[in-house]
N, C-alpha and C positions, 0 to 999 in steps of 0.2 A: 154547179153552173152559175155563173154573175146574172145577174137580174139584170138584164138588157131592155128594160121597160122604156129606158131612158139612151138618147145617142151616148155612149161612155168612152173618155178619154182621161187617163193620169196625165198627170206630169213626171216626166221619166227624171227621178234625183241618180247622179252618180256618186257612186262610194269610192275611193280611191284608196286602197290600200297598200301600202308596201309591204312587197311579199321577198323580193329578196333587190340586192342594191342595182338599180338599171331597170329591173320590172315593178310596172303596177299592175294591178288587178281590180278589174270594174264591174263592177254590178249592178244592174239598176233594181231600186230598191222601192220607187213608188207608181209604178204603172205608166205608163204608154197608149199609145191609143189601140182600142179591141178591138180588131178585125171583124171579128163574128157579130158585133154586136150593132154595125153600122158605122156611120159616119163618125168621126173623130172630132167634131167638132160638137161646144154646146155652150151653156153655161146653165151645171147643175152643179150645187153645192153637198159635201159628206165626203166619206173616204174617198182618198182620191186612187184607189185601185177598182172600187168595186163600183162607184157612184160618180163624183165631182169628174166633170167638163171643162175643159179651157180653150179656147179657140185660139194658136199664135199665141202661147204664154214667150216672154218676148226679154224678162230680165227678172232677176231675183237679189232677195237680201233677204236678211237673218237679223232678229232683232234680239234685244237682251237673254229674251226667255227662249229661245231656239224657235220660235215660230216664224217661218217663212213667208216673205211679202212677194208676193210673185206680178208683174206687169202682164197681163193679160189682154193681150192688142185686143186683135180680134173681136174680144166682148169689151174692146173700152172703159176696162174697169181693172182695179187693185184686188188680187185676193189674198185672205191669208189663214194661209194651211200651219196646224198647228201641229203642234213635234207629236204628236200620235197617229198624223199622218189624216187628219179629217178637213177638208176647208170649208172654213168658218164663212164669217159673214163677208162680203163683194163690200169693197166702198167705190159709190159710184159718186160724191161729190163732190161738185165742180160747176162753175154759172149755168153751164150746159144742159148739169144733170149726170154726165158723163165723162170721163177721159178720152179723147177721141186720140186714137192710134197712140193710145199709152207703148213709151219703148225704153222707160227708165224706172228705179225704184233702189232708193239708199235708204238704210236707217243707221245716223250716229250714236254715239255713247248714249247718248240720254234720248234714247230710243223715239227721236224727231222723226217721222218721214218724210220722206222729197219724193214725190211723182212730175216725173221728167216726159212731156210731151215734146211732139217737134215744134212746137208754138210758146210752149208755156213751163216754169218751174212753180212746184204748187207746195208747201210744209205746211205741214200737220204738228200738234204737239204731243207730243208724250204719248206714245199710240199704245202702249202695252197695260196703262194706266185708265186711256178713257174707253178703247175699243168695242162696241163699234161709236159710239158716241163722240167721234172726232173732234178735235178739238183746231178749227182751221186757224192760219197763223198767218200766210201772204198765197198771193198768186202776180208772180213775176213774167212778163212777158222778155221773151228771150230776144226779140226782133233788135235790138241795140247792142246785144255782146257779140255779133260776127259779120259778115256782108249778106244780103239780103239772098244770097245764091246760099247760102250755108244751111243745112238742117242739124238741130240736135239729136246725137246720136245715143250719149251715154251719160250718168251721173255717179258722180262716188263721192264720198268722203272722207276727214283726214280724221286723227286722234284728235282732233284740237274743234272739230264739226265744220271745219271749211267744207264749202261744196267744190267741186269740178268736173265741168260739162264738155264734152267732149263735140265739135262740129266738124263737119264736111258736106263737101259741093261733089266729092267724088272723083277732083285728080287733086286735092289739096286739103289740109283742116288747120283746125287750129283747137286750143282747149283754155277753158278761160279758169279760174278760182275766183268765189265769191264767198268774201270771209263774214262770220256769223260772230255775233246776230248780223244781219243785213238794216244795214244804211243807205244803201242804194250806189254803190260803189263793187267794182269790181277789177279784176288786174287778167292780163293774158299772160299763161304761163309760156305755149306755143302757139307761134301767130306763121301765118302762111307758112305753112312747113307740107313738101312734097308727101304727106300720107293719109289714105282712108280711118282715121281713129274709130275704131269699134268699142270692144268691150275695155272696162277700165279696171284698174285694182290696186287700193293703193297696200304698197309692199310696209312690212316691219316695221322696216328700217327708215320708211316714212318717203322712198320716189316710189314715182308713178310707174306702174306696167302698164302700155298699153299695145293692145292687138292691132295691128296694119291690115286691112282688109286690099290697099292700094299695092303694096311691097308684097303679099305673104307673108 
């Protein structure tokens, strides 16, 4: 029986595997929330099947060493669960103290993180190098790259560490690139264009995928 001492919630990883051409097969491979155990909600750090909490885990990234950076709305805060499946230490700084309704998290080549609020773009340097000992680099306020009706929705980045952030107002968005290092300059890739941009990924071959929550 899990030691239900504590409210206990996974975060559910899906495995995709191809099993023959046309089907996948999915598994979840890191816990879920336990019924038995209570609420689903918390913020308790350790294996994330039998112990660790997340309240609205909300976006993920994968940094050099396979350890997973998870956006953690709910508890306001970044975690990061390491490829044995345990999560480690919460970073919770920010002028605040906190992430408030964290909904982004990219790590590029040289394992930078970017935590993506609806207010704010925050980098870190060399997370797998200082962790938890963060190494803070800018905190960009977003209010100048879209209309004042737009929230940010998503961040990703390219091979080269461009950022791009994904907005919408909910019948229209747009998605901007902010090329690194940052000077304070930025370019719109798509600007008023009829859709909800959600989740982002940039592909191989170096375009954009992006989910339309507005279209399906």
């Amino acid at each position: 029986m899990p030691d239900c001492g504590g409210l206990l919630a996974g975060l559910a990883l899906l495995a995709f595997v191809s099993v023959a051409p046309g089907q996948v097969s999915v598994q979840t491979i890191g816990g879920g929330p336990r019924a038995e155990c209570g609420r689903s909600f918390g913020y308790v750090a350790g294996n994330t099947w039998m112990t660790a909490q997340f309240n609205a885990p909300f976006a993920t990234a994968l940094d050099s060493q396979g350890d997973l950076w998870v956006a953690d709305m709910n508890n306001a805060a970044v975690e990061d669960v390491t490829l044995a499946g345990n999560r480690g230490s919460s970073i919770t700084y920010h002028p605040s103290g906190t992430f408030p309704n964290v909904i982004g998290v990219a790590v590029d080549g040289a394992n930078n993180l970017y935590v993506l609020t609806p207010n704010t773009l925050i980098k870190f340097y060399n997370v797998t190098g200082s962790f938890p000992n963060l190494n803070f680099l800018f905190n960009i306020p977003l209010s100048g790259f879209s209309s004042g009706s737009a929230t940010a929705i998503a961040v990703v980045n390219d091979a080269n560490t461009n950022i791009y952030i994904s907005f919408t107002n909910g019948s229209g968005g747009s998605i901007i690139r902010i090329p690194q290092p940052y000077t304070g300059s930025h370019s719109t890739v798509v600007g008023n264009y009829p859709f909800a941009p959600a989740g982002m990924s940039m592909r191989q071959d170096g375009l954009l995928a992006v989910s339309d929550t507005l279209n399906d």
